[in-house]
N, C-alpha and C positions, 0 to 999 in steps of 0.2 A: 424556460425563460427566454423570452425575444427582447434583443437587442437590435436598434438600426444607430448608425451614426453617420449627423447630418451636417455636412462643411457649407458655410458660408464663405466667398472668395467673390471680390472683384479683379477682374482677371484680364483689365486693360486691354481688351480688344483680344485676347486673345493672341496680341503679336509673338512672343516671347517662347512660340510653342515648343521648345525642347525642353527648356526651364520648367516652363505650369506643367507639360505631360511628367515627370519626372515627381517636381512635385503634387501634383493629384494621385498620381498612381501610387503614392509613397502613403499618404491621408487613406487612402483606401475607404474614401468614404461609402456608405448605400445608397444617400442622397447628396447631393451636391446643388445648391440655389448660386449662379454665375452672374455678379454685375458685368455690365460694360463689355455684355459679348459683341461678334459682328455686326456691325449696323449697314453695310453696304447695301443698298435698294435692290432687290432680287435676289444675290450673290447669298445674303445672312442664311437665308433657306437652304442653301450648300452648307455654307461652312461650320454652324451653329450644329448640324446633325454629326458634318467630320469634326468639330472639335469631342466632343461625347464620345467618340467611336477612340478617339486617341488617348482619349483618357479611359478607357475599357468601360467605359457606360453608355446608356441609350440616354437619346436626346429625347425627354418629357414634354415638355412644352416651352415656349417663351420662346426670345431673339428680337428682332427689333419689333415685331408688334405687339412686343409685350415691353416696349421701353429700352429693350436691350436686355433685360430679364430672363435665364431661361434656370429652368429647371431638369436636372440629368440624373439617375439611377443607373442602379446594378441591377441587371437581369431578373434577379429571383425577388424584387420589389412588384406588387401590383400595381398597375392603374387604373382606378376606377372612371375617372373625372377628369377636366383640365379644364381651364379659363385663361383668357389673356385679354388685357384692356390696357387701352394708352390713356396716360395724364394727359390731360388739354391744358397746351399751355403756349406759349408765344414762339414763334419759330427761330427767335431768336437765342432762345435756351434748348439746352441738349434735351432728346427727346427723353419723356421719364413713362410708367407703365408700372404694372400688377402682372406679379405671372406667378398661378394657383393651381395646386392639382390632390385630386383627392387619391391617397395612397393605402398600400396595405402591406404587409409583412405577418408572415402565417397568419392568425387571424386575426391580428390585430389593426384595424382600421385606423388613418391620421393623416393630417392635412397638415402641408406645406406651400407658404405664401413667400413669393419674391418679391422684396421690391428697391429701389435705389431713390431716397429722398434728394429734392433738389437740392441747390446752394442755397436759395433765396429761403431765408427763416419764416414769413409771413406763407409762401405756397407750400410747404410742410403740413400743416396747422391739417390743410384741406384732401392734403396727400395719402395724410396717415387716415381719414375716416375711410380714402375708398379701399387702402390696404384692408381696416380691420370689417369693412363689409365683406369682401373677396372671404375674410378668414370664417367671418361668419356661417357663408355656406358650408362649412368642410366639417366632416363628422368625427369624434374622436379627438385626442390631443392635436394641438394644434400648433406647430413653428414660425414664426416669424421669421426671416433672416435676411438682410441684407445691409447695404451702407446706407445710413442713416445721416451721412455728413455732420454731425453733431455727438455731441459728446454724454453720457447716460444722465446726467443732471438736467441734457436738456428737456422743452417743453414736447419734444416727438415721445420721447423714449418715456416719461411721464403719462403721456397718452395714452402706451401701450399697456404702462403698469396699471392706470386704473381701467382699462379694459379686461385685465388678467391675466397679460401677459408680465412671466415673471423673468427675472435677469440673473441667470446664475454663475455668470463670468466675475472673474477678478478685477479688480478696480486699475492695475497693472499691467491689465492684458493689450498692451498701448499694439494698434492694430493700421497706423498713418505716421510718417509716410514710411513705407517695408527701409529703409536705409539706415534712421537713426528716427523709430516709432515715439511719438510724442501724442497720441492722440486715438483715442476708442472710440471710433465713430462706426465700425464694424458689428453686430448684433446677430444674436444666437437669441428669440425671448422663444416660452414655452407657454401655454394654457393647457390645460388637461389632465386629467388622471395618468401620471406618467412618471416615474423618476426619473432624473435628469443628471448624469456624471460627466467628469472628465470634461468638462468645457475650459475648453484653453486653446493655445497659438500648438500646434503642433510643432514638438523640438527635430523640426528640419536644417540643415547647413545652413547658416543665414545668408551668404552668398550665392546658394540654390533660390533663396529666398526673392534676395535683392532681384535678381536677374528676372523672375517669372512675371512679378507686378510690383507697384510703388504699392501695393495693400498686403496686408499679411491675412491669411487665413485663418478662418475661427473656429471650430469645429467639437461637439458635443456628443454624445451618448445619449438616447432615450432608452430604458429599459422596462417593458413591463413582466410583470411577474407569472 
């Protein structure tokens, strides 16, 4: 039986780093999809690789030219593929982006797509087709994961379900803001022949919590047989 388990975390820049290493390394996840990494002009291609390396993972793909997206693994994960594309949109809004990599785990093949939906409810609508293109190419089960700025009723999260992407989180799993959570806007969705356990907020110190990001961490289990 293979097991991978894949955390979804907006990780506020990364500032917080004794807190996120602490809690990352605690999640232990195999894959890890990161909002709101370093966006610094140059500088994100340093530190986006040293963020991964301090959380004992290799840096996959993504960082600002993927939106701030990136995607990071454990060693014994394969990588087949990777992509990264930016959302066009006004300079006036934070930059947003798809970061995609096609993966493997003994010989199990399966894609994982990043992404961070904007604030504005109408550029969503347009955000999520180029997400579920990106997911399109990737072979085997397939992850969604990131902030979706919206709540699972909404029209994004709706999108994903009748694409086939399904939602096996708790309705409870309040994931905004990490202080006093009011609000699921964090997403773990799955498509693919795969069972799917253990999706929930990993029971870390909550003051670990608070400290690392204002987002709380989602994190699930694929298992095939």
């Amino acid at each position: 039986m293979t097991s991978v388990r894949v955390l979804t975390y907006n990780v506020l820049g990364g500032k917080a780093k004794v807190a996120l290493r602490s809690v990352v390394r605690a999640i232990n996840a195999d894959v890890m999809v990161a909002n709101e990494s370093p966006q610094m002009p140059l500088l994100w291609r340093w530190q986006c690789p040293s963020l991964a390396r301090q959380w004992d993972l290799q840096h996959v793909a993504g960082g600002r030219n993927a939106g701030r997206n990136m995607i990071c693994a454990q060693h014994h994960i394969g990588v087949a593929d990777t992509s990264v594309q930016r959302i066009k949109q006004s300079a006036l809004h934070p930059i947003r982006g798809v970061v995609a990599a096609q993966l493997q785990a003994d010989s199990h093949r399966f894609g994982v797509v990043g992404c961070h939906l904007g604030l504005d409810p109408d550029a969503r609508e347009s955000q999520v087709e180029q997400v579920l293109r990106a997911a399109d190419l990737l072979q085997g089960p397939v992850v969604v994961a990131g902030d979706l700025n919206e709540p699972p009723k909404g029209p994004s999260w709706e999108a994903f379900r009748a694409a086939g992407f399904a939602d096996h989180g708790d309705a409870e799993d309040f994931t905004f803001p990490a202080e006093h959570p009011t609000k699921r806007i964090d997403a773990l969705l799955v498509r693919g022949d795969v069972r799917v356990s253990r999706h929930r907020i990993p029971g870390i110190q909550p003051e670990l919590l608070r400290l690392a990001s204002d987002h709380l961490p989602v994190v699930a289990t694929l298992t095939w047989p």
